[in-house]
Every structure is written in structure tokens, then in C-alpha cells.
N, C-alpha and C positions, 0 to 999 in steps of 0.2 A: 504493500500500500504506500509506502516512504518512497518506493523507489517511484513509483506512478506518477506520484503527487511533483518530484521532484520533475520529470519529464513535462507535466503539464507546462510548472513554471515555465519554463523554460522556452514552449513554445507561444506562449504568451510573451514572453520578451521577443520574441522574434518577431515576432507578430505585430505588436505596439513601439510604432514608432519612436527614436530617441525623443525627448525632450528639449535636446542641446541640436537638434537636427538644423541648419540652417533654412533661415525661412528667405532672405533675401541679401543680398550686397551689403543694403544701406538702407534704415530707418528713417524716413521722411518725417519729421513733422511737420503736423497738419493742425495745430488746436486752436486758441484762439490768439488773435494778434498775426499771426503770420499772414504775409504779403502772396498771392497768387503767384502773383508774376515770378516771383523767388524761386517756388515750389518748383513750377511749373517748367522753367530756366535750364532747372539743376537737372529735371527729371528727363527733360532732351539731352544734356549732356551723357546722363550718365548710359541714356542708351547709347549714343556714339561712343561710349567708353567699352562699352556692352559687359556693363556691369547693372545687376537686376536689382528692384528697390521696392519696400514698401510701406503704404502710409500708415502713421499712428498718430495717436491724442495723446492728449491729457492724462486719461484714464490709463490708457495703457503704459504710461510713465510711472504713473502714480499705485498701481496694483502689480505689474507683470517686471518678474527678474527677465535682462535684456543679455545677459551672457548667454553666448553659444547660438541666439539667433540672428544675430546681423555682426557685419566684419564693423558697420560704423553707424553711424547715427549724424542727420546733417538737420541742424537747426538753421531757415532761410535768414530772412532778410524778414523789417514788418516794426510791431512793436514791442520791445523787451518785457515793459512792464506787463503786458497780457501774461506771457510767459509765466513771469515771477509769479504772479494772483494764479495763476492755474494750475502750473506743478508743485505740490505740498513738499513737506520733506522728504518724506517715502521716496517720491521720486526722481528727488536730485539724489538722492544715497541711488537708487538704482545707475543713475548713470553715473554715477563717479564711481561704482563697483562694476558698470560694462566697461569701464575706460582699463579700470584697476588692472581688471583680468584681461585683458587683452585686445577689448575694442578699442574705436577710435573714435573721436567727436570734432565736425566741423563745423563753425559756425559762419554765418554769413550778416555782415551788421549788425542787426537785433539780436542772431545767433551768437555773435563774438561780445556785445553788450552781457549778454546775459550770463556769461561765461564766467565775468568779470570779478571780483570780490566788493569791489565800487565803479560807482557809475558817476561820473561828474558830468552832467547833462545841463547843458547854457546857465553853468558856474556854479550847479547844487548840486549837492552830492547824494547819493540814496545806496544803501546798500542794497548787496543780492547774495543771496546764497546757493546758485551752485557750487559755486568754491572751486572752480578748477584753475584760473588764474590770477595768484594772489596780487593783485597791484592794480590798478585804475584806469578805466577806460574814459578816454574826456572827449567829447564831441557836444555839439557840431565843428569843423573848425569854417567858422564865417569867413575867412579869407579866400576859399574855394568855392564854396557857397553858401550862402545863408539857407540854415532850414524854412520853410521845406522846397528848396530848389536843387536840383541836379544839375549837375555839369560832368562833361567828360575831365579827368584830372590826368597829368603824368605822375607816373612813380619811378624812384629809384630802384631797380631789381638789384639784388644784392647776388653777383653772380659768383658767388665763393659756395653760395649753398648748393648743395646736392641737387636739390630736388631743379633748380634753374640751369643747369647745363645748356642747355638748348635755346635759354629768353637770350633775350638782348638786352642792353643797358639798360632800358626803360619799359614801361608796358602804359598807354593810354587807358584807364578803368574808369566807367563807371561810377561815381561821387554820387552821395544821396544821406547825408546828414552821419558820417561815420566817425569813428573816433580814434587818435593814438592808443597806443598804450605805454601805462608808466610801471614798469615792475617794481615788487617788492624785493627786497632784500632775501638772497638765497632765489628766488625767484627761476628757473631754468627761462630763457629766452633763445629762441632763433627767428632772426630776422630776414622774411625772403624780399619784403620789397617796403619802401621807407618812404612818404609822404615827404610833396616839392615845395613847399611855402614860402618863400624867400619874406613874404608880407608881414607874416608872422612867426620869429623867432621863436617862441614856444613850441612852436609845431613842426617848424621845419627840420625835416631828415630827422625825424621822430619813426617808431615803427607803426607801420600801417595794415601789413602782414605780417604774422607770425605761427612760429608752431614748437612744441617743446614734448617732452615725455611725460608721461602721467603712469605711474605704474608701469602696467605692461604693456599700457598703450599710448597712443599718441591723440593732441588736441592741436588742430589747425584754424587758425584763428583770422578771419579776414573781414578788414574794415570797409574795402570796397566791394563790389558787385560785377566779379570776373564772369558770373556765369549769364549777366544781361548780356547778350547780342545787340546793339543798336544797330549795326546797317545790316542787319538778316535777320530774317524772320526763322531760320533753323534752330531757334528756340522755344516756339511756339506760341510770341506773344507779339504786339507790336508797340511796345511802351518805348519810351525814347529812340524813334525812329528818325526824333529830325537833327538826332549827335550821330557822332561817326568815331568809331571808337580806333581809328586810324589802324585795321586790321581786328583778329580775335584776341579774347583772352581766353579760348579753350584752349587752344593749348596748353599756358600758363598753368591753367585749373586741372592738367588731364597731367602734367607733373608733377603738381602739387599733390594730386592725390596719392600717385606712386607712393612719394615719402610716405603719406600719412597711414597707409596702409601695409608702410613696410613690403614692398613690392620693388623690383628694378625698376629704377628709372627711364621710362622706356620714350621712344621720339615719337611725338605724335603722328600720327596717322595726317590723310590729306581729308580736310573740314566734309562734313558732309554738304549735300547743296541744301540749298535757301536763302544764297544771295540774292536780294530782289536785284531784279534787271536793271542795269543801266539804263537812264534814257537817253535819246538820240539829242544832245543839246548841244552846241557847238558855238554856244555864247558864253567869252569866261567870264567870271566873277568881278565886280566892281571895287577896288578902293578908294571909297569916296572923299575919307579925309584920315588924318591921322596925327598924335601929337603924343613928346612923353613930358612927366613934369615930376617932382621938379627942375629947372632948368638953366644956370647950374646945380649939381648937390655935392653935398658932404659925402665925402667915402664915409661905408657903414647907413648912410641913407636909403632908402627904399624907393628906386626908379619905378614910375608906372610908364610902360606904354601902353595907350590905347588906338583903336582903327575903327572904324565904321567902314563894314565890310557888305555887300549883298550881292545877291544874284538871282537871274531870273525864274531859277528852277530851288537852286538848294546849295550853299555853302557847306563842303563838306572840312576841311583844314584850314586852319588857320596859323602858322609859323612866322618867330620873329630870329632871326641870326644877330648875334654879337657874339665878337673874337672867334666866329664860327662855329659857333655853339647852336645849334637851333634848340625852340623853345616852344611848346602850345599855347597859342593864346586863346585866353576857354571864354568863350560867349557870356555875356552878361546876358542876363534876367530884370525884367521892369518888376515894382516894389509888387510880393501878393494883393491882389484883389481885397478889397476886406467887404465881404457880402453882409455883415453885419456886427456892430461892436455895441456892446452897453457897459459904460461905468458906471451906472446907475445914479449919476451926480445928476440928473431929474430930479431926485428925492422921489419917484413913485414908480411904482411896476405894473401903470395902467395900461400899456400895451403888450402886456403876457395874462397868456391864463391859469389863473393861482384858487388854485384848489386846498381844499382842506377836510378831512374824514372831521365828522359827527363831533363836538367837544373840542378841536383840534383848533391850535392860530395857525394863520395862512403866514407866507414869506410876507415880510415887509422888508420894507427900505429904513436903513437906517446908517446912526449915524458913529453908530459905536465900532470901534476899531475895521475901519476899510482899509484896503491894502495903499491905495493911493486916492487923493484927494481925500471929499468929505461923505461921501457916501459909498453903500455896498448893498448887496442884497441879504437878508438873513431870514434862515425859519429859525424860531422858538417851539417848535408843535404843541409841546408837554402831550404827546399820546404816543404811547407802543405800537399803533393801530397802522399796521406798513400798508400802502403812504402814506404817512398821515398829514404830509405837505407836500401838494406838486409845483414847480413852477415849470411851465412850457410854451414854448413859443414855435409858431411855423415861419422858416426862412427857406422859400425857395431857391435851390441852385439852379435855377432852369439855366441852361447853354455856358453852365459852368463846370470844370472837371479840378480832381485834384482836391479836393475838399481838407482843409484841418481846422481842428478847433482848438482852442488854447482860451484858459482860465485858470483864476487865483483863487483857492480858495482855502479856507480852513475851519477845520472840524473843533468843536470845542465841549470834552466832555465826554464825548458816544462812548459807552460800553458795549459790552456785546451783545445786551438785545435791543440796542439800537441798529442805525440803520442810515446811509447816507449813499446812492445810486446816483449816477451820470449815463442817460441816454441820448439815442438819436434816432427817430425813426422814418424808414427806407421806403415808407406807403402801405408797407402791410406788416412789420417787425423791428419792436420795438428792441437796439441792441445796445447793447450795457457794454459804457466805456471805463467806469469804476464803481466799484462797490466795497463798502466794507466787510460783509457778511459778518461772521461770529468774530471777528475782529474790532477790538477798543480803540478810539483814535481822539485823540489830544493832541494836536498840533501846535508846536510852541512859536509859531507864525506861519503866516499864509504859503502855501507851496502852488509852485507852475506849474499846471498840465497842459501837455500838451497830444494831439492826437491827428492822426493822417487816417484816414478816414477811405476803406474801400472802395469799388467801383459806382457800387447801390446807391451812393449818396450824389454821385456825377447826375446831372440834368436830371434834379429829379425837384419836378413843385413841390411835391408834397412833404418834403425836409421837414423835420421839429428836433429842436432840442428838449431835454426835460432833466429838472434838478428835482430830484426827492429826498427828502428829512424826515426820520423817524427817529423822537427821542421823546423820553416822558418826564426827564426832570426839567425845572426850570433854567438851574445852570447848564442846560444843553444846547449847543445850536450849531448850525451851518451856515457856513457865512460863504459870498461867493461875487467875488469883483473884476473889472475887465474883461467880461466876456467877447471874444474874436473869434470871428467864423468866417475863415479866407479862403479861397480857390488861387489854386497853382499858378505861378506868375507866368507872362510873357513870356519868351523871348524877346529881346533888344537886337539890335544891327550891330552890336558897339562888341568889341574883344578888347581882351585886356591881358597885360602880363606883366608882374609885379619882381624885378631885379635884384636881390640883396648886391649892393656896389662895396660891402664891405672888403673884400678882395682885389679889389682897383684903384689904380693909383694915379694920382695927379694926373690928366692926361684929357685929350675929348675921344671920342668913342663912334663910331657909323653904329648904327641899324640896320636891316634891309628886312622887308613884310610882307612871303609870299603865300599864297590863296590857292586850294585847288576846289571845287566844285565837285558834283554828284558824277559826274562825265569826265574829269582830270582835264578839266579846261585850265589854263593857269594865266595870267595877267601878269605882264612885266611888274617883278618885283618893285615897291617903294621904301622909302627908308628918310632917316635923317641922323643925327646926330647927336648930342649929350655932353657937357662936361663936367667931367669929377674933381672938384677942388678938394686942397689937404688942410 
């Protein structure tokens, strides 16, 4: 009977598949905060890599041990803080036990934010706790672009590392509000490619890529957005179609993973297609005017040139040469749109609709500690009764895209069965941009949110914001000032390129400023000149 018994076993393990069996490549996350286009990016790559991948949440971060079914795990691009609010502890111990044991983790902006052990986001700091790199992630840097604007940016590739045998000095990426990083002490750091700022010494030839060891595994860490395609669509979205990323960065990305997966470094393959077609244009690009200032400067000064550049189709480069050096000069952006602002310095909130459950105070306008000026918005509710305060208002974005909202506000008092929500609703779904939940919040001053906002919210009338307050003591409240609800700026005609002359010596200096277009039409270069006094 012993022996029977033991044979069944037996063929019941054969039978039941491993546990550890692999399920795919790479773990996707999908939960909330992450950017489509990201996902979506990475997920055409990594078929051209024809490496296999699949999608998880929250949940499955938050309940399911991730060793032994995926080689790595790629958090996109989006918003960190979602991340933070959605994966509990559980689930960062889980992925910093798949890294331990021998996965890998890549992040992309949001993903390399969230990585971070601090986040110093437009000059405040917030912790996070994944814990995988101890030292400080700081963005935006406003001298490449102000959030929330993109630009194509150049980097330095740091061609000593491994994994970059094959880049060239620089790689053109993708910019979309990303951050250096500043390691802690003992810290491990490898840096593959290093952000250009000449404008802002803080930032310049700071690292922008990175990747180190974690245990048994490895974490790759990236500020920009290698795996956007702008002049092809063989990523499978059409987001920054009208920048030109002066070539791919899949290759870069299809290196960079080698490393991170502990794999040879292998030379990339030839791109798949999806270069949209050239058009038939045969008219080159315009330089209509151009100046740099200031004019003379002080060595250690910061030279701007600027160009006002256009054409009839589509400017695609823009380069400035000095001492032979060429340089990107990256397209300015006109200020965001601002589709709606209230400082509340009205004193009244009669153009919102401000509800109250049964016994409950509605938000008023008042005058007690606002973030700036004399007024603010604040609920007092004194009820438990969730919501027991709404404040909402409709702002349509109609033939507007790129949506973010940004507001001050602070909590004062909420325990945990209180209650403090930030929505916005898409015409039929009301989605939550913060919430407290079973979480206490005392705010020892007002804090900035800020939020970029999906496609849902693009051209759509029927847009609303909505502030809700749930607290039942009287010392409890929400207070809420500067509200801004912008759409994605312009583009401008205007390029710019910002010089650190701290390396130059008494002397004057050419420029020369040349253009290629969507066709490689090209316009006799222009230029001028510069002098650097001592």
C-alpha cells in the first residue's frame, strides 16, 4: 500500500505543473497611473526583441510571489505617485525578493521615480518605498523642458559601459518631465548615458540612465523615454510624431537590456519597418531670423542661441556648430493653455456645485490659512457620512489634448475614518486622482499636486472636476487653493541652445545653424558670432 501510494505521488508531480515554470520574459505593469503609450512602446519592442511578456496589477504585486515567473519586470512611464497608493508593502517586498533572487527591474520615468528612496518633485521632497535605489530622484529639470512639455533632448552615452559598445557619443531621447539621480553613500551606480544642461549647472552631466546590482539581480533605471519612437509609428502609437528623434533608441534599449538580463551583449538586429513615408517635398526649411545673447559675456556665462526656424511640411533637425562641435537645438513650446484657474480670492464658490449629505457644512470660502493671497477653498463637514462634502465643477476640454491639473492643498486633522478624494470625470466615470483611504493625514503645510491626465479627458465637454471631504470633528478640514486645469502647450517656431562658455577663453567665436526637414531638404547654413570676455 506504501509503495502504491508513493507511485501515485509521484505521478501527480509529473502531472502538475512547476510553480517556478516561467510564464513570460517580462512583467508588464498595467495598474493605475501608468501611461499607455509606455506600455504599449515597450511591448512592440520587446517583440522585435522576440522576447514574450505579460500584463499584471496591483493585485498581482500585492498577493503573488514573482520568482521563477518572469526573467524581469518593466514598470512604464505615467505617474509614480498612483504606483506608490496602489502597491502596499507586500508588494514592494515581493519585488525586491524577484530582484533578490535573481530577476531584474526596469523602470521607465514614473518606473525609475518610483524606484527611488526620494523623490524631489518641483523642489519637494516625498518619500517612497520601494527601496531599491537609495538616493534621490529630482525632476523636472525646467531647463529642457518645463512640465508638462516634451522635447527631444541629447545625452551623453557613457561609452566605457558594457552594455553601449555599439551607441555613439550621444543618443537624441525622448524628455517628458524626468529626473537625475543623486546616490547615497555606498550606493552601487553605473552610469550609461548622462543628461546635456549646460543652462543648469545642477543638472548638467548628472546621471540620467543608470543600472547597478541588487542581489542576484539587476535594476535599470531610465529617466528618458528610449522606447517612444517619434518618426515611426513601429511602436504602435502616434504620440510625439511632430519631434524627430534624429534616428532610434531601440537599439540603445535592445543593449541595455542584454546587460540587464545578464545576456551577451548582442548588435542589434536591422529596425523593423514602420517608418512612415517620406513625403515628396522639395522645398527646404526656412531660417527666418536668429540671435544669441548675451553679447559680449563673461567666460562661465551661459550663451543662449536662438533661431526661428519653419517649413512648409515639417522641420525635422535643428543643429548649431561651434569649434565644431554640433549641438540640438530643441524646439521651444508656447506657455500651457490654462483652461481654467481658481484662487478663490472671489471670496465665494458660486460658480461650483457644492453639495452636502443630510447635517453636513458644504465647502466654503474662507479666509483662514490659504496657500497664497487671502482666500482658499475649505470643507469643515463634521459628518462621517462619505461624501459628506462635494465641491464640482464642469470645464470642458473641447479641441483641447494633453490635459493636467495641479493644486495646493492640505489636509488638516483626517484620521482614518475620515476621508479626502480628488476626481475627474471622463462623461460616464468618475476617476480618482487621490484619496486617502484608511490612511491619517495632517499636513504641516499645503503640498502641490500635480497630475497629467489620460486620453479620456482630450476633447471631451463633459470634463468635471470634484473635491470631496469626509471628517466629523470640528478640528477637521480640507482646504484647497490654486486650482489649474491646463492643456499641452504649443509648439513655437523658435529653437534654442543654451552654451556653458565656462571653458572659453578670451576670444570671439562663429556659429553656423543648419536645418534638415521631413525630406533632408537642407538650407544654406547661417550663423554669427559671440564674444567671450575675461
Amino acid at each position: 500500500m506504501k509503495k502504491e501510494l508513493i507511485i501515485v505521488l509521484i505521478s501527480l508531480l509529473l502531472i502538475i505543473p512547476s510553480v517556478y515554470a516561467l510564464n513570460a520574459d517580462f512583467a508588464i505593469y498595467t495598474g493605475s497611473g501608468t501611461w499607455e503609450h509606455s506600455i504599449t512602446s515597450f511591448e512592440k519592442f520587446l517583440d522585435w526583441k522576440n522576447l514574450t511578456y505579460e500584463e499584471i496589477n496591483s493585485w498581482d504585486l500585492n498577493h503573488a510571489n514573482l520568482s521563477g515567473n518572469y526573467k524581469a519586470i518593466f514598470f512604464p512611464g505615467g505617474w509614480a505617485y498612483n504606483y506608490k497608493k496602489s502597491i502596499h508593502s507586500s508588494g514592494n517586498q515581493n519585488i525586491r525578493d524577484f530582484i533578490q533572487n535573481g530577476g531584474s527591474y526596469i523602470g521607465m520615468s514614473a518606473g525609475a521615480y518610483f524606484a527611488c528612496d526620494n523623490v524631489n518633485w518641483e523642489g519637494q521632497n516625498y518619500p517612497y518605498y520601494l527601496n531599491l535605489f537609495h538616493g534621490s530622484c529630482v525632476g523636472p529639470i525646467e531647463e529642457i523642458a518645463p512640465w508638462p512639455n516634451y522635447v527631444m533632448t541629447t545625452m551623453a552615452i557613457n561609452n566605457s559601459h558594457s552594455a553601449n559598445i555599439y551607441e555613439p557619443a550621444t543618443e537624441d531621447i525622448l524628455y517628458y518631465g524626468e529626473p537625475y539621480f543623486i546616490p547615497d553613500q555606498n550606493q552601487e551606480m553605473q552610469v550609461l548615458a548622462s543628461w546635456i544642461v549646460p543652462a543648469n549647472p545642477s543638472a548638467d552631466n548628472t546621471p540620467g540612465i543608470i543600472g547597478f546590482n541588487y542581489g542576484e539581480g539587476r535594476v535599470l533605471l531610465f529617466g528618458p523615454h528610449p522606447e517612444i519612437e517619434e518618426d515611426s509609428q513601429r511602436d504602435g502609437n502616434q504620440f510625439a510624431e511632430e519631434l524627430n528623434d534624429n534616428g532610434s533608441d531601440w537599439p540603445f534599449l535592445w543593449t541595455s537590456v542584454d546587460w540587464l538580463l545578464k545576456s551577451n551583449i548582442s548588435q542589434p538586429p536591422e529596425l523593423p519597418a514602420g517608418q512612415s513615408p517620406s513625403l515628396n517635398d522639395t522645398i527646404p526649411p526656412s531660417i527666418n531670423s536668429f540671435f544669441d545673447s548675451p553679447d559680449p559675456l563673461y567666460a562661465g556665462n551661459i550663451l543662449i542661441i536662438k533661431a526661428n526656424i519653419t517649413d512648409n511640411i515639417k522641420v525635422d533637425t535643428v543643429k548649431v556648430s561651434i569649434l565644431e562641435n554640433f549641438y540640438i537645438m530643441n524646439l521651444e513650446f508656447e506657455k500651457p493653455l490654462t483652461l481654467y484657474f481658481d484662487n478663490f480670492e472671489s471670496g465665494t464658490l458660486a460658480s461650483w456645485t457644492n453639495l452636502a449629505v443630510s447635517g453636513a457644512q458644504k465647502w466654503t470660502a474662507s479666509k483662514t490659512n490659504p496657500y497664497q493671497g487671502s482666500w482658499h477653498a475649505q470643507s469643515q463637514p463634521r459628518s462621517t457620512s462619505e461624501p459628506a462634502s462635494v465641491l464640482e465643477k464642469t470645464i470642458p476640454t473641447t479641441n483641447q489634448e494633453g490635459i493636467t491639473i495641479k493644486y495646493s492643498r492640505r489636509l488638516i486633522g483626517l484620521d482614518t475614518v475620515d476621508e479626502f478624494k480628488v476626481k475627474w470625470f471622463d462623461g460616464s466615470t468618475w476617476n480618482i486622482l487621490e484619496q486617502t483611504l484608511s490612511s491619517s493625514a495632517n499636513d504641516p503645510s499645503y503640498l502641490i499636486k500635480t497630475f497629467s491626465l489620460p486620453q479620456k479627458a482630450n476633447n471631451n465637454p463633459s470634463f468635471k472636476i470634484r473635491f470631496e471631504c469626509t471628517a466629523g470633528a470640528v478640528s477637521e478640514y480640507c482646504r484647497i487653493d490654486n486650482l489649474n486645469i491646463s492643456a499641452k502647450s504649443s509648439p513655437s517656431t523658435i529653437y534654442s541652445f543654451f552654451l556653458n562658455t565656462s571653458v572659453l577663453s578670451n576670444d570671439t567665436y562663429t556659429y553656423a545653424i543648419s536645418v534638415n526637414d521631413s525630406s533632408n531638404n537642407q538650407p544654406i547654413p547661417q550663423g554669427g558670432e559671440f564674444s567671450v570676455i575675461m
